[in-house]
N, C-alpha and C positions, 0 to 999 in steps of 0.2 A: 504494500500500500504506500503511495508516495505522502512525505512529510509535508503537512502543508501550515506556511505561518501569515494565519490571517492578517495579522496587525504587525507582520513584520518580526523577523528574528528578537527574539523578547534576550535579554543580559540580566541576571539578576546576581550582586557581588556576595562571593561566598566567602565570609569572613577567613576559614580553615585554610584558605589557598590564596586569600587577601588578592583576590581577581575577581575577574565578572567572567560569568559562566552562560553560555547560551543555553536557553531551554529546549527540551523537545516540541515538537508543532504537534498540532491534531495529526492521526494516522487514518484516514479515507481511503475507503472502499471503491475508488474513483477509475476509470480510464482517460476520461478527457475532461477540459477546462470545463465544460458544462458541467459536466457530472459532479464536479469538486463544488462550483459553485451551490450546487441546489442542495450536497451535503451541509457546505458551513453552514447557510441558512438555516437547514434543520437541526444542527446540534446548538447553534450560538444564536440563530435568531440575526446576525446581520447578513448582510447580503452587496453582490455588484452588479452592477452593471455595464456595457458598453457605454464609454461619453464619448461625445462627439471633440474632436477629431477622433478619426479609428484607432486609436492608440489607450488610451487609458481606462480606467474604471474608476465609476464612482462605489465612492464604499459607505454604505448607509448600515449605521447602528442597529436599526432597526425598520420594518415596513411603519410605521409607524411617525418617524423622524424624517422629515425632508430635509435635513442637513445633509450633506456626507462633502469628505473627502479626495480627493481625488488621487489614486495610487496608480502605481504601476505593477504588473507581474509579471516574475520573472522563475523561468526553471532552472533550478541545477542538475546537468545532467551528467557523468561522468568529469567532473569537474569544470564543464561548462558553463558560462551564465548566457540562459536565452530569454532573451525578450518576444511574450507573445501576441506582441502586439494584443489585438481582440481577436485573434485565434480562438475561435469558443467551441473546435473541433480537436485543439491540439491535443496528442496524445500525451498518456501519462504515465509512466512505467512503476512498478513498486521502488524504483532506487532512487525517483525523484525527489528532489526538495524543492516545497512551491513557495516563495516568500510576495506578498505585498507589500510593498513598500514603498518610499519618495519618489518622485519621478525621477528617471536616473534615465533615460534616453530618447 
């Protein structure tokens, strides 16, 4: 199942090793970007969608909240960082890591 980090690679400092430690992401039952999206929904209640230009997503807290966001996603694949654009077909392997995050392209 690929790692995926809604809200972005999370750091939380571990006093023992006086660093900051990455957390693990949700693990999704997923094949493609669609598929992951309709899981986070279901487990955490936010959601994205395509924003115009074809490149980003908005990230909304909740259906609920007309605020959101605007991030970017991106897979890591064999030590790859891809950007999917709004790929909402792109596939998903179980060794992926999916992060949302700043706009970075």
């Amino acid at each position: 199942m690929p790692e995926v980090h809604p809200r972005g690679q999370v750091l939380v400092f571990d006093q023992s090793l006086n660093a900051f430690v990455a957390q693990p992401g949700l693990m999704l039952p997923c094949t493609n970007i669609a598929e992951m999206l309709e899981q986070i929904e279901a487990r955490t209640g936010a959601y994205a969608v395509p924003h115009d230009p074809p490149k980003y997503f908005r990230y909304h807290l909740s259906r609920d909240d007309p605020t959101f966001v605007l991030v970017d996603i991106h897979v890591t694949r064999d030590g790859e960082e891809i950007c999917i654009k709004q790929d909402m077909s792109f596939p998903l392997f179980p060794s992926d890591k999916v992060i949302f995050g700043h706009l970075a392209c």
